[in-house]
Structures are given as C-alpha cells and as structure tokens.
C-alpha positions in Angstrom: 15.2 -16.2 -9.9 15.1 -19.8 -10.9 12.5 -20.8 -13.6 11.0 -24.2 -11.6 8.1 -25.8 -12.6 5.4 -26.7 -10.0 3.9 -29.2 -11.6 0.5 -27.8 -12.0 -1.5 -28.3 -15.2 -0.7 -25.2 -16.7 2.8 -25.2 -15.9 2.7 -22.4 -14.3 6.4 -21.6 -13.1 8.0 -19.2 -10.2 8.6 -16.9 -12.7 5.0 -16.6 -14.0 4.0 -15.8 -10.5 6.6 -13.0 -10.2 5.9 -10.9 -13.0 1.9 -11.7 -12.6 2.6 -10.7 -8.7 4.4 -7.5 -9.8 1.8 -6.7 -12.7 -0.5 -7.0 -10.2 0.8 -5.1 -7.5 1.8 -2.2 -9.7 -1.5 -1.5 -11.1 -3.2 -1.4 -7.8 -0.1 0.8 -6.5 -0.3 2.9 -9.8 -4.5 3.7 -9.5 -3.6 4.3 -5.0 -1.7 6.9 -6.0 -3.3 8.8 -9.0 -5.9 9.0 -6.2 -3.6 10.2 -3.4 -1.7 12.3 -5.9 -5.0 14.4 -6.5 -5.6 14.4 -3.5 -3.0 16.6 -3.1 -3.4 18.7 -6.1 -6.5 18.5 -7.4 -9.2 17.9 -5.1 -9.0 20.8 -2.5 -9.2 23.3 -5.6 -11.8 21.8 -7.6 -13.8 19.6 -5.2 -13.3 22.0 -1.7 -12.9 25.5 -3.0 -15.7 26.7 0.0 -12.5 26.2 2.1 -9.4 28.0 2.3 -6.4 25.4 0.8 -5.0 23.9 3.8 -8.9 23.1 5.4 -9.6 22.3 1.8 -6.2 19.9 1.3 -7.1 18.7 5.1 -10.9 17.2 4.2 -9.6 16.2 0.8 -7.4 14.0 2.9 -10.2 12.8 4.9 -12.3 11.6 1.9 -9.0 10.4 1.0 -9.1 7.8 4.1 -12.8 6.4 3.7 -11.6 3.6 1.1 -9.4 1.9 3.9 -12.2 2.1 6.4 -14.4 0.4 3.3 -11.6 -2.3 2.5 -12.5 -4.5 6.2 -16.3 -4.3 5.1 -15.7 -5.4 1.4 -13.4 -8.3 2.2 -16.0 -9.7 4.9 -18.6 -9.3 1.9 -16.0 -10.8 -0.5 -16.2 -14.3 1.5 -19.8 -14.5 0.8 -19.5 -13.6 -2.9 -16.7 -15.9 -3.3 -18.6 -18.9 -2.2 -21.0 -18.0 -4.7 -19.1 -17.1 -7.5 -15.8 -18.6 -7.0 -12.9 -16.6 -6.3 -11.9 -15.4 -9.9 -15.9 -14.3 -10.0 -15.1 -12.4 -7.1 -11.8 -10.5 -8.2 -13.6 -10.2 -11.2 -16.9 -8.0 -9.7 -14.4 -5.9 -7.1 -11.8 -5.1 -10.3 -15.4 -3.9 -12.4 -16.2 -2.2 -9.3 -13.0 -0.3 -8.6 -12.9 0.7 -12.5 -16.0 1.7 -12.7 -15.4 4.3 -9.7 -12.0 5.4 -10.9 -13.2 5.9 -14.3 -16.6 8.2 -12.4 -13.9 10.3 -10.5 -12.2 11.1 -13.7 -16.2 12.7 -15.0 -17.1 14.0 -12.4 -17.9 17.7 -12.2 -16.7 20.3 -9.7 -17.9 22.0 -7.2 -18.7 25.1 -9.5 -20.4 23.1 -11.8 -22.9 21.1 -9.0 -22.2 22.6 -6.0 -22.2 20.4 -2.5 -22.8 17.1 -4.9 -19.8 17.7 -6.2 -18.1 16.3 -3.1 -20.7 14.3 -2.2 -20.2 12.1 -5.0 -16.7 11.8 -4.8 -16.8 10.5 -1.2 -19.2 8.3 -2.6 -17.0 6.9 -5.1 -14.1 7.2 -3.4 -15.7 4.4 -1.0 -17.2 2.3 -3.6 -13.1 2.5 -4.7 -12.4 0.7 -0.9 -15.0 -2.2 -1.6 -13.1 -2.7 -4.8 -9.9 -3.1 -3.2 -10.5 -4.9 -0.5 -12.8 -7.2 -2.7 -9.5 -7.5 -5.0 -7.8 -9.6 -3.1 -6.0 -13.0 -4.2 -3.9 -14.4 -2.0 -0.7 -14.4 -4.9 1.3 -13.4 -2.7 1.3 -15.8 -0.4 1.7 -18.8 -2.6 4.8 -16.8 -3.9 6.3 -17.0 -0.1 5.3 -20.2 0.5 7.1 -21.7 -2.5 10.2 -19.4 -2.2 13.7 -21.5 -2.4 14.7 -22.1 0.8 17.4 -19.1 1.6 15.8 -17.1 -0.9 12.6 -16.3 1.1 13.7 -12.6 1.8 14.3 -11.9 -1.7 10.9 -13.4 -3.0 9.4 -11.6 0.1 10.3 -8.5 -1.2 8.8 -9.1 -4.8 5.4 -8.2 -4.2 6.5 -5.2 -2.6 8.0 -3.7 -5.4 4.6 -3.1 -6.3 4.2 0.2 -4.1 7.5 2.3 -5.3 6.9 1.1 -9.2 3.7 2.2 -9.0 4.0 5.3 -7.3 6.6 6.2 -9.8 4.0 5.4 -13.0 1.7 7.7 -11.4 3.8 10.4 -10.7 5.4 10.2 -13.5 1.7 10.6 -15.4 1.0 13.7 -13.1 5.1 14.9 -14.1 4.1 14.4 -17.7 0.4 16.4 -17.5 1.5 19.5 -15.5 4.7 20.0 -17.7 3.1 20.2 -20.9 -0.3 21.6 -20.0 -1.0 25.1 -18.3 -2.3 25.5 -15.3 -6.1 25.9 -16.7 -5.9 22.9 -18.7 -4.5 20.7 -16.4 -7.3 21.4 -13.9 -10.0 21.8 -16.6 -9.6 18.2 -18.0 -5.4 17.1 -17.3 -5.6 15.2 -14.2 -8.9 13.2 -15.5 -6.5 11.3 -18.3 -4.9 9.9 -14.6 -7.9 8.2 -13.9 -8.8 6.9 -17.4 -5.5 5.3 -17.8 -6.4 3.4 -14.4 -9.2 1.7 -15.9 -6.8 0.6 -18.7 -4.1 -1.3 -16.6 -6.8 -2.6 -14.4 -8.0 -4.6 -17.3 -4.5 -6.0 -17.5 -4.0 -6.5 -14.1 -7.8 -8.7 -14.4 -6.4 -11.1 -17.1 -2.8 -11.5 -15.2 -5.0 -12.5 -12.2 -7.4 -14.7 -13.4 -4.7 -16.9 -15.3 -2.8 -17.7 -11.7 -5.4 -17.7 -9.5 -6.1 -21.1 -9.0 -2.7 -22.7 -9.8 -0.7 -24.2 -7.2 2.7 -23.7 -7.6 3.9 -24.5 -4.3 5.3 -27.7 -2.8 3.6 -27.8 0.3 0.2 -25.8 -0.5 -2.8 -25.9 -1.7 -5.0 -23.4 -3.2 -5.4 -21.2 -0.5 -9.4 -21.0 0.7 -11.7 -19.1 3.6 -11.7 -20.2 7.0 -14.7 -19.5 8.9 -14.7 -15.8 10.0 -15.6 -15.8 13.8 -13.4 -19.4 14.3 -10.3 -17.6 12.5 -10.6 -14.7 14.9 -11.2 -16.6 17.8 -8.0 -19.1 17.3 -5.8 -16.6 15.5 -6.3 -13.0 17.3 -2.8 -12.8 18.4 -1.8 -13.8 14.7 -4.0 -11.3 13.4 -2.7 -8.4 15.7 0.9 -9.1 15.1 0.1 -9.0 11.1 -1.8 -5.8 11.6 0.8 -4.1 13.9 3.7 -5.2 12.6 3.8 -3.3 8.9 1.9 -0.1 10.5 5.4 2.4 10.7 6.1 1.1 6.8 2.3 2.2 5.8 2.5 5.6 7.2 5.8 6.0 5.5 3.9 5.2 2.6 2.1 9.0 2.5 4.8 10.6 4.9 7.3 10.5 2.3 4.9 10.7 -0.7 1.7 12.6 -0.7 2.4 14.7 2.7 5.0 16.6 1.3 3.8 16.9 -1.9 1.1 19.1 -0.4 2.6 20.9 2.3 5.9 21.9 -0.2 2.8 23.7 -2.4 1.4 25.3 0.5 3.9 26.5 2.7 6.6 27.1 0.1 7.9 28.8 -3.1 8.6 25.1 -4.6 6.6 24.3 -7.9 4.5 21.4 -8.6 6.8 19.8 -11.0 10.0 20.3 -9.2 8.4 18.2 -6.3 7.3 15.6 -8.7 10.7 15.2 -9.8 12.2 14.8 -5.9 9.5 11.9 -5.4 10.4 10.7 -8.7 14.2 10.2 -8.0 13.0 9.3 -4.5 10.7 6.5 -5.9 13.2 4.6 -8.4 15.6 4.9 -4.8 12.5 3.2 -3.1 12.7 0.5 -5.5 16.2 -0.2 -4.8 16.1 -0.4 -1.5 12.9 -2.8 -1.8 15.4 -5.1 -3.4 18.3 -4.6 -0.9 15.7 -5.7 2.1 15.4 -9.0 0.2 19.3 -9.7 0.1 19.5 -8.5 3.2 17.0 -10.0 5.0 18.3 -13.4 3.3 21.8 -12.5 5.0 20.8 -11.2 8.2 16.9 -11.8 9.0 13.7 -10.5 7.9 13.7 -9.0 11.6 17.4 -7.3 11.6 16.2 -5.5 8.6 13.0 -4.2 9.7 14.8 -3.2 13.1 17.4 -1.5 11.1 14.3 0.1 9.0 12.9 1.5 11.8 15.6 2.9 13.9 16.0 4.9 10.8 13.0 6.3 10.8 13.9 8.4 13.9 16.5 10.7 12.1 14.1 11.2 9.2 11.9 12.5 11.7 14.8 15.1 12.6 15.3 16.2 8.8 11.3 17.1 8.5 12.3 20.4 8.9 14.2 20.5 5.5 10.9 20.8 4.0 11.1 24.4 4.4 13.9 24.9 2.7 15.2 21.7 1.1 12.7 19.5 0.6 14.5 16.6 -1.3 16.4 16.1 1.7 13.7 14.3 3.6 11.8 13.4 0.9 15.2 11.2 -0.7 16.0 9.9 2.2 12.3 9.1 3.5 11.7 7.1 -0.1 15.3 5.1 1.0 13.9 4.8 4.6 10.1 3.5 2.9 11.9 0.8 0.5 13.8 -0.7 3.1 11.2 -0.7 5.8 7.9 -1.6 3.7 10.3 -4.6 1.4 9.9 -7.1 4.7 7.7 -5.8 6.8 4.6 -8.1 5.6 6.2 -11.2 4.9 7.5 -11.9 8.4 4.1 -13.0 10.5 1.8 -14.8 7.7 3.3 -18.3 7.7 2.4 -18.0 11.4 -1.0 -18.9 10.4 -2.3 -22.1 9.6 -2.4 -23.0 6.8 -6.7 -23.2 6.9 -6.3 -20.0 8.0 -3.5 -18.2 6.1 -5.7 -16.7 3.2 -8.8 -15.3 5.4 -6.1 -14.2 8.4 -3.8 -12.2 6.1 -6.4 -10.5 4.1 -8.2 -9.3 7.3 -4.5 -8.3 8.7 -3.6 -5.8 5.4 -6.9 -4.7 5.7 -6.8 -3.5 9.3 -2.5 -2.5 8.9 -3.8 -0.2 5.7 -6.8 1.7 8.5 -4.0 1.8 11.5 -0.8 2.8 9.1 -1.9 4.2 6.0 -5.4 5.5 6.1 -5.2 8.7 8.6 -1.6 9.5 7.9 -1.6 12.3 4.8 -4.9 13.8 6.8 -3.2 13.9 10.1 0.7 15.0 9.0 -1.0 17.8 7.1 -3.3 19.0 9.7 -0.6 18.9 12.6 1.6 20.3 10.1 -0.5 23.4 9.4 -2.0 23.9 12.7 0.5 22.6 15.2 4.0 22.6 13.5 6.3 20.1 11.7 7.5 18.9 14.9 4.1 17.1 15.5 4.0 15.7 12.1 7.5 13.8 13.2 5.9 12.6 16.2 3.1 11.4 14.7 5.4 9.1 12.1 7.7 8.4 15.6 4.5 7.1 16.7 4.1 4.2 14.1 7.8 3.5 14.6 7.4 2.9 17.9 4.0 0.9 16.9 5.9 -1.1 14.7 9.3 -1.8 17.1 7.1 -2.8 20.0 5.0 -5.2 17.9 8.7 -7.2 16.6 9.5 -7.3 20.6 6.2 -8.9 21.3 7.8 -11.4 18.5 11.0 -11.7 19.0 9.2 -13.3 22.6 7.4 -15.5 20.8 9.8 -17.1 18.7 12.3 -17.0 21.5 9.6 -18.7 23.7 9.1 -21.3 20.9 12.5 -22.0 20.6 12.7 -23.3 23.8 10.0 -25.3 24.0 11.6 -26.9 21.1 14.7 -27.6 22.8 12.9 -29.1 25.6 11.3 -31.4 23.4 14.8 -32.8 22.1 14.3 -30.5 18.7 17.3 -29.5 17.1 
C-alpha cells in the first residue's frame, strides 16, 4: 500500500490510517471475544451453576446477546453526546465506558460467592459493554474506502476487516495460554479474569490511535464525515439502510458459528479438551486472516459481489460438514474460519458509498448496528440450543438461513445497479 499524503495538517498518510484502522479494529475484536470466549467456558460454570451445562451454556449465551440489542440505543445516544462534546469527547466517554465494564466482569464474584446478583450483575455489565461499543464508533473506516486508489478498493475494503480474525486469534490465544499452564481450579478461580484486565490495557491504546485520526481528512473527495438528522436519514435512506443491514448478516453469524459455537458444543457433547479446540480455532483464525486478504485481491479482480456470491454458496457445504463436530471437529471448524475470511473481508464495504455523502456516517453506523442484532447477536444462543435440543442438522439450517438472508439481499442489488445502469445509458452515460 502506497504511502500518499492527503494533505491534511498533520500529514496524516494512507498508511497511518491502515495500521490505526487495524489497531483499532483488533482491540475491539480482541475484548468481543474474551467475552464470547467465556461465554463459552467460563460463565455457565461460575455465573449459571443452578443450571445443568447446556441450559447454563444456553442463558450464558443469551446474556451474551444483550450488548448488540444495547449497541442501536447507544449510538442514537451517541449523536446527542457528540454534539456536545465533539466526537473524540464521545469515543472517548464510550471507550471509559466499555473498560470500565470489562475491567467489572473480570471482579466480579460468582454465583457461590453472591448468589442471584452474581448474574444479575454481569447482565448488567455486559449491557453497559453494548453502550460502549456502539458509542465507540468513528467512522475510520469509511474515510479509508473512500480514499482507496482507484482499483485497489477491494483490497483497502478488506483492511478493516482483518480486525475480526486478528483479534479473535489474540484472544484465543490468551485463553490457549491460561488453560495450558494453569489447572483447572486456578483457571476458574482467578485465570480467565487476567482476559479481561488485559482488555482494558489495549483499549487504552486503541483510545490514543483514535483520537490522533479522528478528525483528519485524508480523502480526496471527503470531508470529515458528520450526523445527519436521525428521522430525515431514515426516511430518504431506508432502502440504503436495509441493504447495509442485510447484506453482511450470513458473514456475522459465521462470526460465532465457526468460533464460539463449537467451542462449546465440542466441550459438551464430546471427549475433545479445551485446549485442543483452542488450537483448531487457532490454526483456523490465522486461515481466516488469509482469506480476509484473498477477498481483497479478489474482489479487485472479479467484484466485491462475485466474491461474496462465491462466499456464500460455500457456506452451504459447511453446513453439510457440521456433523464432523462429533467426531472431527477441525474439519468444519478449518474450513468454516476459510469460509468466515472470505465471506466477512467484503461483505461491508459493498453498500456504504450508496449513501450520501450527508448521510454516510449516521447511515452506516445505524446499518452495523442493526447487521450485528440480525447476524451476530442470537447466533452462539440459538446454534447451541438447536444443537442440544433439536440436533446439529437445525444448527445448519439456522446458518443456511443467513446465507440465504445474505444471497437474496445482493439480488435485490444486483437489481439496483442493473436498473441504474440503464438509466444511465438512456441518459447518453458511458
């Protein structure tokens, strides 16, 4: 990636932005999944021990979805706090706020310690966690689309992505690192709480990256990115806003199909130990990463669309390999992470330059926002409960589901821009 400079004050430089885009991304990746992680392994024994360890793993998984259903309500709230405090105020307050939670979880006491507080408090927290990250963000990204060289836009499309597989690999690898070398009772006495400490840390780097970029303008044609009016946006841009939403939903449930769902049902249903399933996600993670970077050239080569397509369609034999879980788990679990990296490295950076540009910042943040609830929230809760109570079979369908979510939303566009097209042509436009 070329080192150009954009002429702003600071000169800032495309390169700046990348490695503040992926520091950024990493350490919000790294802190979702220490969260989903224990969700997982942690949780349902100390927090839900009233319950046998599938209900127990199943409402774990249901406080686990109660900071995407927060994220819609903090970034409306955001708007407000940003006109008063500016936007670096704002990242600023939702970063202290997310910390501050993370580092609570990491304190808090069991259930045999408080009782029915115990995971009282931890759904509390865990939704103070959602107004932190929807509150967090800063429109980066799309500056770093908007000034990618022209033919290069997959491949700076897929940066911020990279963000998900790195991260999930720092975290697991924290987890890989704890359960090796402590035993079982120190690991669930005070292990897994060094997780959430070391999120605060890299949240304070991810602050300072941040607020350095935030209100440089390093692309040719934009400005520094502000709020539309809420109702107006939603009024004008609906269909916008539902293509954004839809279109990335079969790449977010991959997200915890392929991560924290097996992770879970491997421990409960077989013979498989913890840190031999870390280690398939592992090497399934640094696969992710690669095939992040593939979508990029690829989409350069063959369209952002092609690739997701080709994404997608794949998803439909990874639905037929589920059943490996039983008995060879790193079977769908490598080939789901190939499957994720692919899928999730275009699948948000085909609709936002649809929007105006008034309305870019306020439509994409409400569009993540609602694609995290649709894809992402639900999915560990319900692939674990049809899992345990219905059959692996109905865990495929559900993730056929989003697939098919996904492939009718690109038809729907595909329309469009074929409808546009020749409206252009009838207007003489080459």
């Amino acid at each position: 990636m070329t080192n150009t400079s954009t002429g702003h004050s600071d000169n800032v430089t495309i390169d700046d932005i990348v490695t503040t885009v992926v520091m950024a991304r990493v350490t919000d990746f790294f802190g979702f999944f220490v969260y989903a992680i224990a969700s997982a392994l942690v949780f349902p024994r100390l927090f839900f021990p009233m319950f046998d360890p599938i209900m127990g793993t199943v409402i774990s998984f249901a406080v686990f979805s109660l900071a995407f259903l927060a994220r819609p309500f903090a970034s409306f709230a955001g708007r407000y706090v940003e006109r008063k405090i500016g936007r670096a105020g704002k990242i600023t307050l939702a970063l202290m706020i997310l910390g501050s939670s993370t580092v609570a979880i990491g304190l808090l006491p069991s259930y045999d310690r408080i009782g029915i507080i115990a995971p009282i408090l931890l759904a509390a927290l865990r939704f103070a966690q959602g107004i932190g990250l929807g509150g967090a963000w800063d429109g980066i990204t799309l500056q770093l689309k908007s000034a990618a060289p022209a033919g290069r836009e997959g491949l700076y499309g897929m940066v911020p992505q990279l963000g998900g597989p790195i991260g999930f690999c720092v975290a697991a690898s924290l987890f890989f690192v704890l359960t090796g070398f402590l035993t079982e009772e120190e690991f669930y006495t005070y292990g897994w709480r060094f997780a959430f400490f070391a999120v605060m840390a890299v949240n304070v780097v991810s602050l300072f990256a941040r607020l350095r970029l935030l209100t440089a303008n390093f692309g040719a044609d934009e400005t520094p990115l502000q709020s539309a009016p809420f109702l107006d946006m939603v009024r004008t841009q609906w269909r916008t806003v539902a293509l954004s939403t839809f279109l990335p939903v079969a790449s977010y449930a991959l997200f915890h199909m392929v991560t924290v769902f097996p992770l879970s049902y491997t421990l409960l249903f077989t013979e498989y130990s913890m840190d031999r399933i870390i280690l398939y996600e592992l090497t399934g993670g640094v696969l992710a990463c690669g095939a992040v970077v593939l979508s990029g050239v690829l989409a350069d080569r063959y369209t952002k669309r092609r690739v997701l397509r080709v994404s997608v369609a794949l998803i439909v034999p990874l639905c037929l390999t589920i059943y490996t879980l039983d008995t060879y788990p790193w079977i769908y679990i490598i080939f789901g992470f190939i499957v994720l990296g692919l899928a999730y490295g275009q699948s948000s950076s085909i609709v936002p330059k649809r929007f105006p540009l008034q309305y870019r910042y306020s439509g994409s943040a409400l569009s993540v926002n609602l694609s995290w609830i649709f894809g992402a929230a639900f999915a560990p809760l319900c692939g674990m409960a049809l899992a345990a109570y219905v059959g692996l079979w109905a865990s495929a369908l559900y993730l056929l589901s989003g697939a098919l979510v996904t492939w009718i939303t690109l038809r729907i566009l595909d329309r469009q821009l074929d409808e546009n097209g020749r409206i252009q042509a009838d207007n003489g436009y080459p």
